[in-house]
C-alpha positions in Angstrom: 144.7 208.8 221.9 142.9 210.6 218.9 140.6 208.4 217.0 141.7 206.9 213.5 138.3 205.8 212.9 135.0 206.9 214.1 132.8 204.8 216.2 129.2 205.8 218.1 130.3 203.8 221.4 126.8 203.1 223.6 127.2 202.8 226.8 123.9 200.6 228.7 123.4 199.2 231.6 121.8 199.4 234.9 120.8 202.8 236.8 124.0 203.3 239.0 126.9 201.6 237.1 128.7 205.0 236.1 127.6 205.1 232.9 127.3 209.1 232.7 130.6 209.7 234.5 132.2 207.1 232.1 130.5 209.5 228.9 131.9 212.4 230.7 135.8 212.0 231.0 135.4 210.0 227.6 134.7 213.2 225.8 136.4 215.3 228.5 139.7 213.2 228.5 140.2 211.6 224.8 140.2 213.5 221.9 138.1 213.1 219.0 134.3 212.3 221.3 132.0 214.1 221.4 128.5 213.3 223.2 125.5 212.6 221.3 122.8 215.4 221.8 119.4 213.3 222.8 115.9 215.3 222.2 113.7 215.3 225.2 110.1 216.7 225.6 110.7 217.7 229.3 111.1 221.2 229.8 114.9 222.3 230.5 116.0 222.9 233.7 117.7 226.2 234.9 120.8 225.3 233.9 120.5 223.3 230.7 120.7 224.9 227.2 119.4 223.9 224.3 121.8 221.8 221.7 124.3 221.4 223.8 122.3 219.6 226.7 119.6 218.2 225.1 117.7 218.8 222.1 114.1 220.5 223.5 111.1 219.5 221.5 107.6 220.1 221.9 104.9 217.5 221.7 104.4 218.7 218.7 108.0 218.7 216.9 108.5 215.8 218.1 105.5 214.3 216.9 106.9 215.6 213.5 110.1 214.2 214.1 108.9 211.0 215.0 106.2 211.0 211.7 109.4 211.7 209.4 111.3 209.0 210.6 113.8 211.0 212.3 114.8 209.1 215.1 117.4 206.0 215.5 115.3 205.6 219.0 112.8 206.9 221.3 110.8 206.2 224.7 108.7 207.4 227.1 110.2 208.1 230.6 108.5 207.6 233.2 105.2 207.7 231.4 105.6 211.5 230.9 108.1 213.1 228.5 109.8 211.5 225.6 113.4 210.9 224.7 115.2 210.2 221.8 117.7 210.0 219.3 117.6 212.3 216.3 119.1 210.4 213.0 120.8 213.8 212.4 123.0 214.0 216.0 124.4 210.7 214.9 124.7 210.1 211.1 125.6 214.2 210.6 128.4 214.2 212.8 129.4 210.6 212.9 132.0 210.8 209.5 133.9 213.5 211.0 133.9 212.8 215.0 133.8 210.0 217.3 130.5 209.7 219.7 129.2 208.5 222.9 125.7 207.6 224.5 124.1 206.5 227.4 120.7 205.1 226.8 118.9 202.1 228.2 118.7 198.6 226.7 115.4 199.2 224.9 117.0 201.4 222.5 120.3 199.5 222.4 118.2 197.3 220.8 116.1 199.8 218.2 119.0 201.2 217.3 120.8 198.0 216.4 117.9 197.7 214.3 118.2 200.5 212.8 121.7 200.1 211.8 120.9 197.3 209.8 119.6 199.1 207.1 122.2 202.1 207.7 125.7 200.8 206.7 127.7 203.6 208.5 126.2 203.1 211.9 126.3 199.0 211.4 130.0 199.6 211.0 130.4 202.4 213.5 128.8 200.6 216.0 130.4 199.4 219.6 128.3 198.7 222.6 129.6 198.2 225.5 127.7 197.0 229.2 128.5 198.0 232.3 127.7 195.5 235.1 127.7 195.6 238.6 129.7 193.0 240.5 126.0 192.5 241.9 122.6 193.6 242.5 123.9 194.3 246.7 126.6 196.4 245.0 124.1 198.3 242.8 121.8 198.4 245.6 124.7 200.4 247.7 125.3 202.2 245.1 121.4 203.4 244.5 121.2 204.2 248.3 124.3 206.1 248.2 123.3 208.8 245.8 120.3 210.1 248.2 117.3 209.2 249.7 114.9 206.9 247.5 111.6 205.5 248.3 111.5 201.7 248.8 109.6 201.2 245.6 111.7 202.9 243.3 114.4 201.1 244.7 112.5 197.5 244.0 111.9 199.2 240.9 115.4 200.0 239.6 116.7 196.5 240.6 114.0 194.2 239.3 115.1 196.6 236.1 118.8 196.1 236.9 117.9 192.2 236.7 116.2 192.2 233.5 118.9 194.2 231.5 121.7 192.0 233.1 120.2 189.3 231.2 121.0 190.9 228.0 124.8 191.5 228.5 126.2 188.9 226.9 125.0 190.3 223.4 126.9 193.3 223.9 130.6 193.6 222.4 132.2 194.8 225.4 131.2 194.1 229.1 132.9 196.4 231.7 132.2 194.5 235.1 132.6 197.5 237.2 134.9 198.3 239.8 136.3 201.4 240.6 135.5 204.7 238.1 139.2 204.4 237.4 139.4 201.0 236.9 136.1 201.1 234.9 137.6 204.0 233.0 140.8 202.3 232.0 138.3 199.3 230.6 136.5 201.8 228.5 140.2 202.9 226.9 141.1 199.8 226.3 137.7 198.3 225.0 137.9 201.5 222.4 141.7 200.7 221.5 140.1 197.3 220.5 137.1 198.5 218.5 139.2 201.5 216.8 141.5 198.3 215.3 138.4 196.6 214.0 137.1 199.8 212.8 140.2 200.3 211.3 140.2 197.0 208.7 136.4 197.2 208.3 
C-alpha cells in the first residue's frame, strides 16, 4: 500500500489509547512513513540516539530554535524539559515521504494553526483521534502498564476527559478496540485521506 500522495497523519488522544504502537507498525508495516523526529530538551536515555529518536537540544538551541520560528509546535512536559516539532522534520521531508506523529491535543491544535499560513501542510494534513470505548477502559488500560500513583492516575483521566471533548473536530476518530482492529482503522482511514489527497 505505498502512498500516491503524501500526508503528515497525527495521531492524538488520550495517554493509553495505542497511539505509539499505532505510529510503530504504520512505519514498520506500510511503505512510504516514516516518523516525524520531535526535539526534546531531556537528556537521552541509554538507548536513544540522536536524529533518529529524538532530536536533543540544549536550553539553549532550543531557545534559538524557538527565537527563529523554527517550530510547528512546542510544550513543556511535565514542567521540566521541552518538546517540539522542528518546521524542518516536517516541511523537508514531507514532498518526498509520507509522516506520522503522536503528540497531544495542544499541539494538534498549534499546528493546525500553523498550517494555515503553510499551504503544503494545510493540504497534507489528516488527524485522526483515538478514543477509548471509556474512561473504565482507559483506566484498565493505565493500571495495566505498571504501578501508578493514585494521583497521576486522577491526573491522566481528568486529562483523558478534557481531550475527549475535542474529537469531534478531528477528521478521523478511531474508537478503539483491539490493536488489530484499531490498526485496520488506521489503513482504512489513510486509504480515505490518500484519495482526497489525491484530487486536492
Amino acid at each position: 500500500m505505498a502512498a500516491s500522495s503524501h500526508g503528515l497523519i497525527i495521531l492524538a488522544g488520550p495517554a493509553g489509547v495505542g497511539k505509539s504502537t499505532l505510529c510503530e507498525r504504520l512505519v514498520t508495516e506500510v511503505p512510504g512513513f516514516e516518523r516525524v523526529i520531535t526535539a526534546t530538551t531531556r537528556p537521552p536515555r541509554p538507548n536513544e540516539v540522536n536524529g533518529r529518536d529524538y532530536h536533543f537540544y540544549s536550553e539553549a538551541d532550543f531557545d534559538a530554535k524557538l527565537a527563529a520560528d523554527g517550530f510547528l509546535e512546542w510544550a513543556w512536559v511535565h514542567r521540566k524539559y521541552r518538546y517540539g516539532t522542528p518546521k524542518s522534520s516536517v516541511l523537508e521531508r514531507l514532498p518526498h515521504t509520507s509522516l506520522v506523529m503522536n503528540i497531544d491535543v495542544q499541539g494538534v491544535r498549534s499546528i493546525r494553526a500553523a498550517a494555515a499560513g503553510i499551504p503544503l501542510l494545510q493540504r497534507c494534513l489528516v488527524t485522526i483521534f483515538i478514543a477509548p470505548d471509556s474512561l473504565d477502559v482507559l483506566r484498565e488500560r493505565l493500571e495495566g502498564r505498571g504501578p501508578l500513583p493514585a494521583e497521576e492516575l486522577a491526573r491522566r483521566l481528568q486529562s483523558a476527559e478534557l481531550e475527549l471533548a475535542e474529537r469531534y473536530s478531528y477528521d478521523y476518530i478511531i474508537h478503539s478496540s483491539t490493536k488489530e482492529q484499531d490498526f485496520r482503522a488506521l489503513l482504512a482511514y489513510w486509504a480515505q485521506a490518500q484519495q482526497k489527497l489525491s484530487s486536492a
